[in-house]
N, C-alpha and C positions, 0 to 999 in steps of 0.2 A: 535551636528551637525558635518557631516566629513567632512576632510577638502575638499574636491571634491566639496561638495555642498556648504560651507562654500563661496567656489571662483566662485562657479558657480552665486552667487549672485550679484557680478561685473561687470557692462555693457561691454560688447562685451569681455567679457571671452572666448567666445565660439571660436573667431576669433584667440583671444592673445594664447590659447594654441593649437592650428594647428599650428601658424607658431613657437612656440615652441619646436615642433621637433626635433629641430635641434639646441635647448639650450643643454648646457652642464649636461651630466646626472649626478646624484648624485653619483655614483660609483666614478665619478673621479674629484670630489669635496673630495671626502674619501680620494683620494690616496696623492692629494695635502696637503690633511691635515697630511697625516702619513710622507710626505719625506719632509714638511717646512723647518726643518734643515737643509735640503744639499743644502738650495740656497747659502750658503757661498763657496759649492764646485762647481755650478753651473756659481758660479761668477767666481773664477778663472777659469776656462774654456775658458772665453771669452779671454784670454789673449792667447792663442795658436792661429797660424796664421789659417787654415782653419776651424775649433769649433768653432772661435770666430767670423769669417763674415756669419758664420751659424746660430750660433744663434743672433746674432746681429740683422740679417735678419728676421729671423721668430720672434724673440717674444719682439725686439727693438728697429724695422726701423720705421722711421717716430714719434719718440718719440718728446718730450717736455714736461716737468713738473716739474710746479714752488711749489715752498714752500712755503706759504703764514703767514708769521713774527704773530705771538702771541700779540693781539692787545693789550695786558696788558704792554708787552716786546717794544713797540714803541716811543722813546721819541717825545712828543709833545709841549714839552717844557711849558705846563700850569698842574696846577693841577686839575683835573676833575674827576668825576664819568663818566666814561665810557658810561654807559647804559643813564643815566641822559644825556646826551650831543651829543650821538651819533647822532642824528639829523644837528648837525651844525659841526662837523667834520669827516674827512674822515680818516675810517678805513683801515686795511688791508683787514678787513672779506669783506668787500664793494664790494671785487674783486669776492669771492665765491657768495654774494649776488646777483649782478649783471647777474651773467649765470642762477640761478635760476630762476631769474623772466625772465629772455630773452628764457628760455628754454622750447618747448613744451611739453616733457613727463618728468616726475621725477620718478627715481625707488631707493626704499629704502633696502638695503640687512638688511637680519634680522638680521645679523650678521657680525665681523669681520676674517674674516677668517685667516688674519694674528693672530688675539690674542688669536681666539680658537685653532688656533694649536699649538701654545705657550703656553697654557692654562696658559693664562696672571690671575694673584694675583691682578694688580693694577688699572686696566683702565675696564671699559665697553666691557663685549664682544658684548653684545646685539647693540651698536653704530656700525654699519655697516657704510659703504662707499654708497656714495649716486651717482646717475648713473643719466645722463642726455642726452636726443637727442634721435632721431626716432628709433635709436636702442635698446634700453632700452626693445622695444617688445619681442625682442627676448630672453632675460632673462628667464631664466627656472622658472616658478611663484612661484616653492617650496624654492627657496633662497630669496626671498621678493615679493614686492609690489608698485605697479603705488604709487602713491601720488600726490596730488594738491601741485600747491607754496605755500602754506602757510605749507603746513606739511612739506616739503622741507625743507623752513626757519626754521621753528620750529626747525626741527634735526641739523641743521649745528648749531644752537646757543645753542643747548644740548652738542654736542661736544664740543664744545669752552668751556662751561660752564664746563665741566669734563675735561678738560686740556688735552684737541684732540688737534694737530696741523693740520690743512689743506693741503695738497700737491694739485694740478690742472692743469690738463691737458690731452693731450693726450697720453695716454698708451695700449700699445698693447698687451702688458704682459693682460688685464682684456678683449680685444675683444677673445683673443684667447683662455683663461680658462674658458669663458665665452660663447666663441662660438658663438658670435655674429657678425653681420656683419650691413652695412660699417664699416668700425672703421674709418672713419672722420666722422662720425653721432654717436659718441661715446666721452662724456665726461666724464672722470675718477673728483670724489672729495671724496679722501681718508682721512682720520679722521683717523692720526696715534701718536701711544705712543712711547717713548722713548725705551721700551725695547723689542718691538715684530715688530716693524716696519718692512716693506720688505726690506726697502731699505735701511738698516741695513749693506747690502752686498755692499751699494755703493763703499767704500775703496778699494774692490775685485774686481770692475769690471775695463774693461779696461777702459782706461781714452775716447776712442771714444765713450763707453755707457755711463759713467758715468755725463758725461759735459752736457749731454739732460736731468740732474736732476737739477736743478739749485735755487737761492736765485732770489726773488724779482727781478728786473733792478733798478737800484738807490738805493737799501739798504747797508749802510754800517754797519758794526758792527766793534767796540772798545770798549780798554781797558783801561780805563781812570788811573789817578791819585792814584784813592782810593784803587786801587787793593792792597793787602797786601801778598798775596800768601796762603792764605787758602787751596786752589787747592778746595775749593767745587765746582766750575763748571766742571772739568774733573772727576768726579765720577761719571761713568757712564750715565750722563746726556748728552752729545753729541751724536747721532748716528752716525755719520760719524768720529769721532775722529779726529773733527778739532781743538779741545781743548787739549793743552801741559804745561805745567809748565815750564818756563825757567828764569833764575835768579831769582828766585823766584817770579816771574812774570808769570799771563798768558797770553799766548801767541796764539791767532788764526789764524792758517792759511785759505788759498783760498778757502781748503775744503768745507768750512762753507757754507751752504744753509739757514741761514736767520732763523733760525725758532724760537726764540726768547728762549726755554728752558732756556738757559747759563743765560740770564739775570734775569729769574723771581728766578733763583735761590741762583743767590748771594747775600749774607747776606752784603756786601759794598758796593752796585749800581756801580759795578766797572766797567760793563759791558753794553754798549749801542748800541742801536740799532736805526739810525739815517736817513731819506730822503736825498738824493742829495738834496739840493736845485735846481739843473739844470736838472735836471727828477723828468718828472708827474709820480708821482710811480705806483701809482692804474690807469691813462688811459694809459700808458704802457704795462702795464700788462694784464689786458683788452687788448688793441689789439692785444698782440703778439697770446694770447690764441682764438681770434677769428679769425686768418688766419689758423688754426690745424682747427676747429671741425665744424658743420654747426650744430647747432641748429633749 
């Protein structure tokens, strides 16, 4: 069956691609995938005074987007089966979980476009980023697919399950490559890898873009006691290269966005990743992300 007829079998297909039109054609989906490398040159750019309130403007005003900590990576101070328990404790995923079921339309990209143009070795190209809010229609249907919540949930716990980190929020960089409109009826929940991440280029950008990419509210991350100075968490495992070796010690800076990598990877639990006690992490988080987007 072609794929034409294949989609025409989807209630109110007919409607979804009229207003598709004016999704992003596949031509320049191509070109995104051929110049992915120069967002490192794209990033310092932003640091030249007029280039940088330009693009700042078009493709990263009105940004917000949180990193959502590696629910493995969270001390909870008991020992638990995760899956086993997750019923009577509160995760991080709870925050992605939460917009899904709150969310009227869910759209699954077939693909990551970060990793296929990276022609990523280690993660899932096929785990696309998952798109949420009335905007979603306008998505061009040949890069994915509507979904029910429960297919929604399904993919976010597939990701998790392949060692996807979560980012969420609102991104304008995805209304615009995407061509979609409102973008506050637009929720970004990208499912990214250590080594093809976009936002890879964070360190490049200027610090007024860069600060609308952020960790948790209330999450801390430390170096405990047991550190011995292996340096296995500064191998390439940080995207943002918040992680340094110093006195043989490691040592993390502000940089850091939460995303738990550093911890699931140290062979000494040297590295933790901790609640304030005086911030609700997850209805924090939760709210800040529900003044950005209407679902």
């Amino acid at each position: 069956m072609s794929g034409e007829r294949t989609w025409g079998l989807i209630p109110g297909y007919g409607e979804m691609k009229k207003r598709n039109r004016r999704g992003t054609p596949l031509w320049i989906v191509r070109l995104i995938e051929n110049t992915f490398s120069l967002r490192f040159v794209l990033a310092r750019l932003t640091h030249l005074p007029l280039i940088g309130r330009l693009l700042d403007h078009f493709l990263f005003r009105e940004d917000e987007i949180i990193y959502i900590a590696d629910n493995r990576s969270v001390k909870l101070n008991v020992d638990i089966d995760l899956d086993a328990a997750h019923e009577n404790i509160v995760l991080p995923s709870d925050i992605v979980d939460h917009f899904i079921r709150a969310a009227s339309h869910h759209w699954i990209m077939n693909f990551c476009i970060c990793r296929q143009s990276a022609h990523c070795q280690d993660y899932p190209v096929e785990l696309g980023c998952l798109f949420l809010g009335e905007a979603v229609q306008g998505i061009n249907p040949e890069l994915g697919r509507l979904v029910s919540k429960e297919e929604a949930l399904n993919h976010a716990r597939m990701c998790r399950d392949a060692g996807l980190v979560h980012l969420i929020g609102r991104n304008r960089l995805d209304s615009v490559w995407l061509n979609v409109r409102p973008g506050h009826r637009l929720l970004t929940i990208c499912n990214c890898c250590p080594c093809c991440c976009l936002w890879k280029m964070l360190p490049d950008l200027s610090r007024r873009i860069s600060d609308n990419v952020h960790r948790m509210p209330g999450v801390v991350v430390r170096v405990n006691e047991q550190c011995n100075g292996c340096g296995a968490c500064a191998e390439s495992i940080c995207f943002v290269n918040a992680i340094q070796m110093q006195d043989g010690r490691a040592f993390i800076s502000d940089d850091c966005r939460g995303c738990g990598r550093c911890v699931n990877v140290c062979p000494n639990h040297a590295i933790e990743i901790v609640f304030n006690e005086k911030v609700d992490v997850i209805t924090e988080s939760i709210h800040r992300i529900s003044t950005l987007v209407e679902l």
